[in-house]
Structures are given as structure tokens and as C-alpha cells.
C-alpha positions as CSV (number, residue, x, y, z in Angstrom):
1,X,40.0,-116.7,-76.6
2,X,37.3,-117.2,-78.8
3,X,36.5,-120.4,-80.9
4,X,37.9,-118.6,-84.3
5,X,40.9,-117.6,-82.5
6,X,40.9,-121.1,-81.5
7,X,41.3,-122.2,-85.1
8,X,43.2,-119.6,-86.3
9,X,46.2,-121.0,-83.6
10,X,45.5,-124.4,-84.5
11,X,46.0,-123.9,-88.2
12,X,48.9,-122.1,-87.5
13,X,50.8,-124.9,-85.1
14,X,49.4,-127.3,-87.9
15,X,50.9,-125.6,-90.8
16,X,54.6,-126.0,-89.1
17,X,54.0,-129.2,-89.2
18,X,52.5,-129.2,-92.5
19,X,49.6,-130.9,-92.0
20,X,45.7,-130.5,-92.6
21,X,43.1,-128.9,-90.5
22,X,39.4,-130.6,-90.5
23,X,36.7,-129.3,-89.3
24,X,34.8,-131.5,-87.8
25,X,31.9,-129.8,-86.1
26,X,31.4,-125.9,-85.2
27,X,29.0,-123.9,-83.2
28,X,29.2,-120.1,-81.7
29,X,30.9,-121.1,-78.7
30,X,32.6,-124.7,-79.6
31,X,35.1,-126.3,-82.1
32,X,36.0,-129.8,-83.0
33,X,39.2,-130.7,-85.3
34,X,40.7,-133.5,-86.7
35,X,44.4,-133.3,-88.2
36,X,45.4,-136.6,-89.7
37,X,49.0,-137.6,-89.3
38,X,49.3,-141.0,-90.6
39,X,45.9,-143.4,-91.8
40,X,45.5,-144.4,-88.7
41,X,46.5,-141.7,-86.4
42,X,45.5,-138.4,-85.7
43,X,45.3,-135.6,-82.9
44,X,41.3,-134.2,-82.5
45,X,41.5,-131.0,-80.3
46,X,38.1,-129.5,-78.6
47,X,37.2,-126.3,-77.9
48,X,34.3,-124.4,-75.7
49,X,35.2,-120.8,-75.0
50,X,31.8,-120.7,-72.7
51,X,32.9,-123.5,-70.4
52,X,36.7,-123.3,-71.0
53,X,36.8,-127.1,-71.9
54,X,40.2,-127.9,-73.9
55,X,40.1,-131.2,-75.3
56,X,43.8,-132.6,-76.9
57,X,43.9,-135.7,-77.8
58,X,46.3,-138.4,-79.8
59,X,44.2,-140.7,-81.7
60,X,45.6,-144.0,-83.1
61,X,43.5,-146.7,-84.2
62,X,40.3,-145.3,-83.1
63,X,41.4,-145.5,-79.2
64,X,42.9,-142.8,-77.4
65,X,46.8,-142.9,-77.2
66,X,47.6,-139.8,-75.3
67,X,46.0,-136.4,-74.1
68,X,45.6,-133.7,-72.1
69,X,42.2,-132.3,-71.2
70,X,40.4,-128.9,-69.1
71,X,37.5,-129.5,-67.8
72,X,36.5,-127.2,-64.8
73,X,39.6,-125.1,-64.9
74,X,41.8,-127.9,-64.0
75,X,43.8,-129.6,-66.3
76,X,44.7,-133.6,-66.7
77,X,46.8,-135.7,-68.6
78,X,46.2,-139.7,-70.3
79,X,49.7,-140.3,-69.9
80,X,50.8,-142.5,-73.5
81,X,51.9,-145.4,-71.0
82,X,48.3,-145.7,-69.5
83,X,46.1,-143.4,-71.6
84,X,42.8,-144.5,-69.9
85,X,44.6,-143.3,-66.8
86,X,44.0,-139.2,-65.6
87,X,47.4,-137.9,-64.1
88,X,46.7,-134.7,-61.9
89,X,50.7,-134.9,-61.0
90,X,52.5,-131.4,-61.2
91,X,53.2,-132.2,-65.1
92,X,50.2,-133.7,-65.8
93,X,48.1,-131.3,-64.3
94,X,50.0,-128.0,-66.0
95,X,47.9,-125.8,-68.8
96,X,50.0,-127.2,-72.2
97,X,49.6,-124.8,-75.2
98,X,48.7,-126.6,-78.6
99,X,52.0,-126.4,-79.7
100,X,53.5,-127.5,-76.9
101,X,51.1,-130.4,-77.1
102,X,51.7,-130.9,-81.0
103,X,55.4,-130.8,-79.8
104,X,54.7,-133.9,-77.2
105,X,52.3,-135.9,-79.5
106,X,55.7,-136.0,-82.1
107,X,58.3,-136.6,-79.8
108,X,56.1,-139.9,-78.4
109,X,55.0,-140.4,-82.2
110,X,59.5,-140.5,-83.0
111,X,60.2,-142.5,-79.4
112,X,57.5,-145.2,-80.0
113,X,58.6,-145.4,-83.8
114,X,54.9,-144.7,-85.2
115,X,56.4,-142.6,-87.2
């Protein structure tokens, strides 16, 4: 995947939901996007199609809520209970999809009643 394939998905996930895509940085071979969700919260997702690095992160409050990160090939999760913490457990260490990961960041968005 390239990095304007990589936007073209994330737009499209984002559009279900009906929410904006930002831009925050680009270069030839990485991506950085912000979609807001509430004033304080939003999802940032990173992209390097040289190094495979998939950055997916839930943003509340300027700290890290939850996420899900590949860095190396192997994949990790902050878990929402702990999100400093890096689970490499069966689940947490499975290759998510951004809509699945859009699909996880609202159903822990409805449970915790942030939104």
C-alpha cells in the first residue's frame, strides 16, 4: 500500500462515520491524520509505506487513550484500561484494519460514555 492509498481508505472509513479528514503532515513515503470526533478527542493514524509503521491512535485530552501500533512487522496494542501499557497478547498483537480500529475506538467511545 502506498501512502495515497493510505488516505484514500482512511477517508473512506471516515466518511461512514461522517467525520473529517486532516492532514496533518505528508511526504512521499509517510502520512499523518487527525480526524476530530468531539473538541477534545480525536483518532491521529500514521503511515510509512517504506518502513511499514502503522500508527492508530485514540487521542483525548492531548494523552493517548487507546491504540494500536506496527512497528517492525509486529503489531501492539495501548489497551484503553492502561494505554501507556504495550499488550503483545494474541488480540493485542493481531494486524487491525482502520475500520476495524475506527469500529473499536467507538464502541470504547459508547461503553465509557464519552460520547
Amino acid at each position: 500500500m502506498n501512502v495515497d492509498d493510505f488516505i484514500e481508505e482512511v477517508k473512506t472509513v471516515a466518511n461512514s462515520y461522517s467525520l473529517k479528514v486532516e492532514i496533518l503532515a505528508k511526504t512521499k513515503n509517510a502520512v499523518k491524520i487527525r480526524i476530530p470526533i468531539t473538541e477534545n478527542i480525536y483518532i491521529q493514524l500514521y503511515y510509512n509505506q517504506k518502513s511499514k509503521t502503522k500508527n492508530y491512535v485514540l487521542v483525548g485530552w492531548n494523552r493517548r487513550l487507546f491504540g494500536r501500533d506496527c512497528v517492525g512487522g509486529e503489531w501492539h496494542k495501548h489497551p484503553f484500561e492502561n494505554p501507556d501499557q504495550h499488550d503483545f497478547s494474541e488480540n493485542g498483537k493481531r494486524e487491525v484494519s482502520i475500520s476495524e480500529f475506527f469500529d473499536e475506538v467507538f464502541h470504547l467511545l459508547r461503553k465509557s460514555g464519552l460520547i
